[in-house]
Backbone as a printed PyTorch tensor [residue, N CA C, xyz], in Angstrom:
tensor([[[ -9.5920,  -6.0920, -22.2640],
         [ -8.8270,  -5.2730, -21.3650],
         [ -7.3710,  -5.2050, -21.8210]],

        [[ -6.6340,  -6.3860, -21.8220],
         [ -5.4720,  -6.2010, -22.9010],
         [ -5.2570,  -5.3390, -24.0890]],

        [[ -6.2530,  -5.4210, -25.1030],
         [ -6.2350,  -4.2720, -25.9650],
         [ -6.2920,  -3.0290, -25.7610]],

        [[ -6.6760,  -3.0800, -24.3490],
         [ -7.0160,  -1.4810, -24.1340],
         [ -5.8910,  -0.7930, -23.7800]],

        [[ -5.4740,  -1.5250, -22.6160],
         [ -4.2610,  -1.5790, -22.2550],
         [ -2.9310,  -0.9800, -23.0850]],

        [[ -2.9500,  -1.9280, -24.1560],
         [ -1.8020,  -1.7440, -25.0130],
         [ -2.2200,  -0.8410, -25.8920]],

        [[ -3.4740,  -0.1370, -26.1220],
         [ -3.5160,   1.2920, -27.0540],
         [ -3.2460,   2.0430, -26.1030]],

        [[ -3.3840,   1.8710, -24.2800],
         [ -2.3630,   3.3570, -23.7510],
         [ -1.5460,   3.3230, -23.5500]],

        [[ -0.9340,   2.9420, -24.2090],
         [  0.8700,   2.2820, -24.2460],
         [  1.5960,   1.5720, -22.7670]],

        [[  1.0090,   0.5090, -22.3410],
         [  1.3070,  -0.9630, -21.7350],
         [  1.9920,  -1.5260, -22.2340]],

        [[  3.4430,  -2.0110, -21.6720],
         [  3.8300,  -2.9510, -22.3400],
         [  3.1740,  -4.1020, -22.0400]],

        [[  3.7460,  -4.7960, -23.1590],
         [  2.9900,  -6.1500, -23.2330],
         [  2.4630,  -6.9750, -21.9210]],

        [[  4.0190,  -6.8510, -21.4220],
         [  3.9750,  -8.0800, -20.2810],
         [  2.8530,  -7.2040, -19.1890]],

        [[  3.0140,  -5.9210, -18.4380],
         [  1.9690,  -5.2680, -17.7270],
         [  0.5920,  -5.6170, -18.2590]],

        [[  0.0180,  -5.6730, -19.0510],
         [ -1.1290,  -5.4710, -19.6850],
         [ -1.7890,  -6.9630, -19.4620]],

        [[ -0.7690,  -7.8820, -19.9830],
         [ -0.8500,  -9.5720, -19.6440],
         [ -1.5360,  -9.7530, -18.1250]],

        [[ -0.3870,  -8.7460, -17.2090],
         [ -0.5450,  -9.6860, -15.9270],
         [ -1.9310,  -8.1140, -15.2480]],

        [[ -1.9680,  -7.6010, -15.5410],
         [ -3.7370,  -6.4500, -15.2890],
         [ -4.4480,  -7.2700, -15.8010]],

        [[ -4.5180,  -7.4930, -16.9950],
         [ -5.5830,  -8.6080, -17.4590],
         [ -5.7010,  -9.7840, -17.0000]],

        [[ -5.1580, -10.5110, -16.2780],
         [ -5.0170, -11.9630, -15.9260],
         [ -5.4520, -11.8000, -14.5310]],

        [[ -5.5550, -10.6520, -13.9660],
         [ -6.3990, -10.4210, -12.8050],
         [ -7.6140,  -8.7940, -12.3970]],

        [[ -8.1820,  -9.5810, -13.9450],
         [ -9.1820,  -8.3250, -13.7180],
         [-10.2960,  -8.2780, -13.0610]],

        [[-10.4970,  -8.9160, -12.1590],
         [-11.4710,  -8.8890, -10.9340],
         [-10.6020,  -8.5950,  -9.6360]],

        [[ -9.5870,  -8.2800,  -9.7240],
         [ -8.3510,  -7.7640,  -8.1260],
         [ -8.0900,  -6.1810,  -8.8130]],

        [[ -8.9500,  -5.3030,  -9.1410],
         [ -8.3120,  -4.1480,  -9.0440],
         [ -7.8970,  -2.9730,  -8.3660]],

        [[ -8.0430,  -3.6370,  -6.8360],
         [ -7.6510,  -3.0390,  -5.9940],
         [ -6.0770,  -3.6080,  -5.4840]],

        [[ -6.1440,  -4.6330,  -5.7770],
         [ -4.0290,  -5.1290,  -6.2790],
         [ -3.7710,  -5.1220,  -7.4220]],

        [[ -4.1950,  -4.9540,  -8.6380],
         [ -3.3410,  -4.2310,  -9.8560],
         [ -3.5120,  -2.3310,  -9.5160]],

        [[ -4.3430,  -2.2960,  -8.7020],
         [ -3.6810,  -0.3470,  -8.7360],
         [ -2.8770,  -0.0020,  -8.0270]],

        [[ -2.0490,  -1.0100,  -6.9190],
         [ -0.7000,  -0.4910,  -6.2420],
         [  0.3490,  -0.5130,  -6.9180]],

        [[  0.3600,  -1.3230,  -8.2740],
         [  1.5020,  -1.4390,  -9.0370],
         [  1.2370,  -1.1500, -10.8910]],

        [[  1.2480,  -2.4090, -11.4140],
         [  1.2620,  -2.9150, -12.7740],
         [  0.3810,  -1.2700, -12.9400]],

        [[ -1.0410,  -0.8200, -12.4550],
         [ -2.0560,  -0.3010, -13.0340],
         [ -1.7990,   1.3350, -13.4880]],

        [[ -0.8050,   1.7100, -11.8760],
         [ -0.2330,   2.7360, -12.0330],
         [  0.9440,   3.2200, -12.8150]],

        [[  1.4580,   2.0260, -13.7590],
         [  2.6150,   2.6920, -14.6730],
         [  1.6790,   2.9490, -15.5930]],

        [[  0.4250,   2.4630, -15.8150],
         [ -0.5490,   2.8020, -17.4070],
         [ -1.0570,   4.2140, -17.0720]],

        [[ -2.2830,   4.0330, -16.1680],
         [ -2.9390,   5.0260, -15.9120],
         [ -2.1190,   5.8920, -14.7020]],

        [[ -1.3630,   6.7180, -14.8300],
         [ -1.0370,   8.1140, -14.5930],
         [ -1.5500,   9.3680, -14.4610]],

        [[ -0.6060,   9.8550, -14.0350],
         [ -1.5710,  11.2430, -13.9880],
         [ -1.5170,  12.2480, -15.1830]],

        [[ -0.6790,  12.0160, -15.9400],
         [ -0.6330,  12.6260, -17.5080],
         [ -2.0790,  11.8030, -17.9080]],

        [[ -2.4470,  10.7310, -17.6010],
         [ -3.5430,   9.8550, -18.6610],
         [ -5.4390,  10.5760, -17.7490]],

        [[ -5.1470,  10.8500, -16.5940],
         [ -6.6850,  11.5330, -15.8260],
         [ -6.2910,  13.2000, -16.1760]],

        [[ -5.4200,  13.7900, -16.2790],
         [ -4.8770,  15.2220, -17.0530],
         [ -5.6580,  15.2250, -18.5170]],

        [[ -5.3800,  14.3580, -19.2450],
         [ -5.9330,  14.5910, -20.8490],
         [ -7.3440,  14.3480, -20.4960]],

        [[ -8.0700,  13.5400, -19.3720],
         [ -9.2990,  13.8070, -19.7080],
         [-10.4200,  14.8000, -18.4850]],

        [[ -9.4640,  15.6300, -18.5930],
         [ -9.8680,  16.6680, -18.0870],
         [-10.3430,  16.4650, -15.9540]],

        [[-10.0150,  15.5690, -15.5100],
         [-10.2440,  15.4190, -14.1710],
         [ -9.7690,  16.2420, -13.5670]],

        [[-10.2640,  16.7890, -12.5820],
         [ -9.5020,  17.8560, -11.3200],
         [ -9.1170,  17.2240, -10.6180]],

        [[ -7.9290,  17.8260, -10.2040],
         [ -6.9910,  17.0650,  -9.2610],
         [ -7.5600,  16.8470,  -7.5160]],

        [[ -7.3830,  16.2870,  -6.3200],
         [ -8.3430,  15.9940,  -5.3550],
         [ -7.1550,  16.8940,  -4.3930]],

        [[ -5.8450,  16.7890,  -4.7120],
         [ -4.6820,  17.2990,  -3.7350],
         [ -4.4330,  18.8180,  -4.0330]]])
């Protein structure tokens, strides 16, 4: 998950602390999860927007 992380450009330390609680991903997506995955990052893969 770290690696993954840091190929969508995570910094280090974010990626550390998503990974160090990757069974809570419903408290890494109020914060740390949402500076990675964005809405530029569900845009490139083609998702429709819900709003």
């Amino acid at each position: 998950m770290y690696r993954e992380l840091i190929a969508l450009g995570a910094r280090s330390f974010i990626a550390q602390k998503v990974a160090a609680n990757s069974r809570r991903w419903w408290r890494n997506s109020g914060g740390s999860l949402n500076a990675v995955l964005n809405l530029a990052w569900f845009n490139r893969l083609g998702l429709p927007r819900l709003s």
